[in-house]
Every structure is written in structure tokens, then in C-alpha cells.
C-alpha positions, 0 to 999 in steps of 0.5 A: 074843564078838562086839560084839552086846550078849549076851542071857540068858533065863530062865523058871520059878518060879526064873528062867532065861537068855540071852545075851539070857537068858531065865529064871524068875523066881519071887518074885526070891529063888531060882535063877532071879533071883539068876542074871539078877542075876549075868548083868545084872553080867557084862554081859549084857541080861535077859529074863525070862519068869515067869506073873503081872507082879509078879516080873518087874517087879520084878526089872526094877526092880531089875536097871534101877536097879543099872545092869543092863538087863532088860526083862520078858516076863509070861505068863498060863501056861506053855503053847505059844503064849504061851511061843512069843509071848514068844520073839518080843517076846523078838526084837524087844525084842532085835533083832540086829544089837545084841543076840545071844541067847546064854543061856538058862536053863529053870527051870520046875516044878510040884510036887506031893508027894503018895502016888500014890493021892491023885494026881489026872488034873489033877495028872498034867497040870499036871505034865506040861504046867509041867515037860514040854511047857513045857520043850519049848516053851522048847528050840525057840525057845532052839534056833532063836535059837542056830541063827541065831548066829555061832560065839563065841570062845574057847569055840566056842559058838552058845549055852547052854541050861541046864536046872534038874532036881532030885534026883528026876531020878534017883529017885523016892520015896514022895510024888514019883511025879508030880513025878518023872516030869516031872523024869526026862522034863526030863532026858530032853530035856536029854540029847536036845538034847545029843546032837543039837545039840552038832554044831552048837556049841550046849552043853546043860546039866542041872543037879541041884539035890540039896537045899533052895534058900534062897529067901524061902518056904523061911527063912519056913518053916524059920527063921534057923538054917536059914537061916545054916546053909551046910552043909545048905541050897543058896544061890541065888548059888552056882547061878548062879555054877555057870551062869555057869561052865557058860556059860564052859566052852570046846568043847574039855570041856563038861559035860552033867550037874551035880550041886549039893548042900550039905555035909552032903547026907543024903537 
């Protein structure tokens, strides 16, 4: 890697990266902090992108005080101008020659679990527009922030983008008919820019999530058994240590899907 000062970016309710990174944030317990946290460790410059102030001020705070540097991108919603303007406070906030986007984690969701008779017309579109539209949104500027980067050693890359799926990019069920289907379309893409962009040394990654993430909501709701119990639940860290993996992998065998789930899987 070059002497520039890398960047991850991360957007989403989970946070996601760059090298600058930028990422989903959420409420700082899930996928998308623990991996700014990590990348902040690894000596990376974090952006992080997530609607409403509180979680990345928070988690600026704290990657700040640890040693880290972050710097904080708020957005009113997920739609095409304001993940567009971000990308460029992003860039002058991180310019070169100092600093190189590197990574770039897309982390985003809107769930909705309902059976498909009590789906409405603004489910289907909030759907679309959070997991969808945004994803596209987010890829453009990644991409065009790749395109314009040095070829890095040893691993030969211009840049990372990772993409955070879930088991229902694969399969629908009973009460995720919306949901699936913004998921499979965010798989899609992934698969799309893989394909396309791999040419020019850029690696894109999907990464099914095949299982409960432990964040704060999900030890309120499940409680502390649920919570110790390594076997059947996900750990946020252990993503993002498969992100920073993925990250580090050389051109010579990149991984375009990975698949995370717990031990004791049974759905």
C-alpha cells in the first residue's frame, strides 16, 4: 500500500467501509461498527455514513478517543442525492494525495416480515429504495473512487467493495417476500460489479449473513443465554474480521460470495 493514509467507508443500519471506509452505523453494536472499529485498529481513516446524527457521533467519538480517526457523514435518508453528496464531503474531507479510499462496505437494510397479503405499495418501495436503489447509489461513487486509485501491493487491488446480504438472498420464505426480493436484487448487483469491475482490479464481495447478529436490540429481546451462547448466534467482530480478510485477499484467489453463520445453524 501506498504511503496515502487508507480510507474505509461504511453505510447502513450496520455500518460499512473504505480504505477510507465508508459504513453503516446503526446504533454502534452491529456489523457495520464493530467492522469501522477494527479497520480504525488496522490503520485505516473511517467514514461513516448512517440517517440521523446520534450513531455516528457517537462512534467518531469513541474510534476518536481510542486513537482511531473517524470523521461522521449524517444523512436525512437513503436516497440518490444525499448518498451522492456524501460521497463528496467524503472526498474533500479525505483528499489525495493524503488519504486513498480503499474500502467500502455497503450495509444497508429495510426489513419488513410480513405475509404478502399485508404487504403495502410503501413497504415494496421503502424496500426497494433502502436495499436497492441505495446499494446502486453507494456502488457508483465506491466504484469512481476505486477507478481513480493506484494498483496496491501485494494484493493488486484498486479497492474493496463489500456487500452485506442475508439468507434471504437466496431464499424467500413465508413473511420475507419483500425483503427477499431487495436482498436477491443487492446480490444481483454484487454479482453485476464482480463481473464488470474485477477487470479493472477492483474486488467485489457479497457476504451472506445466515443467522442472528448480536447486536444491543437483539440481547434485549433474546436475553443473556442468547446472548453467551456462541453456537447459535453471530458475533459482529467475527464479521468484521471475515471483512478485513476478504480486504486482504491477493488477485491471484478472491472470493466473490461468503457465507457466515453460527455452529449450530438450523434454519
Amino acid at each position: 500500500m501506498s504511503s496515502a493514509k487508507p480510507v474505509l467507508v461504511v453505510i447502513g443500519t450496520a455500518i460499512s467501509l473504505t480504505c477510507i471506509l465508508p459504513v453503516g452505523l446503526g446504533n454502534g453494536s452491529g456489523t457495520g461498527a464493530s467492522t469501522a472499529r477494527l479497520f480504525a485498529k488496522e490503520g485505516y481513516s473511517v467514514a461513516l455514513i448512517a440517517r440521523g446524527a446520534s450513531a455516528v457521533t457517537e462512534l467518531a467519538k469513541e474510534i476518536n478517543s481510542s486513537g482511531g480517526h473517524a470523521e461522521e457523514f449524517a444523512l436525512e435518508s437513503y436516497n440518490h442525492e444525499n448518498i451522492t453528496n456524501a460521497w463528496a464531503a467524503i472526498t474533500a474531507k479525505f483528499p489525495k494525495p493524503q488519504y486513498v479510499v480503499r474500502v467500502a462496505v455497503f450495509n444497508a437494510g429495510h426489513g419488513v416480515w410480513k405475509s404478502f397479503l399485508d404487504i403495502t405499495p410503501q413497504d415494496v418501495q421503502d424496500v426497494l429504495q433502502v436495499t436497492v436503489a441505495a446499494a446502486f447509489s453507494f456502488a457508483r461513487g465506491a466504484i469512481l473512487a476505486f477507478k481513480e486509485n493506484d494498483i496496491a501491493e501485494p494484493n493488486g487491488k484498486r479497492g474493496t467493495f463489500i456487500i452485506t446480504g442475508a439468507t434471504a438472498s437466496l431464499r424467500g420464505n413465508v413473511t420475507t417476500s419483500a425483503f427477499a426480493a431487495g436482498k436477491f436484487g443487492l446480490r444481483a448487483l454484487s454479482q453485476s460489479l464482480a463481473k464488470e469491475f474485477g477487470k479493472e482490479n477492483i474486488h467485489v464481495a457479497h457476504a451472506i449473513i445466515d443467522g442472528i447478529i448480536l447486536t444491543g436490540r437483539q440481547r434485549e429481546l433474546k436475553g443473556e443465554e442468547f446472548a453467551q451462547n456462541q453456537d447459535v448466534r453471530l458475533s459482529p467482530d467475527s464479521i468484521a474480521s471475515s471483512y478485513l480478510y476478504l480486504v486482504n485477499q491477493d488477485r491471484s484467489a478472491w472470493t466473490w460470495e461468503l457465507d457466515l453463520r453460527p455452529a449450530h445453524e438450523k434454519w
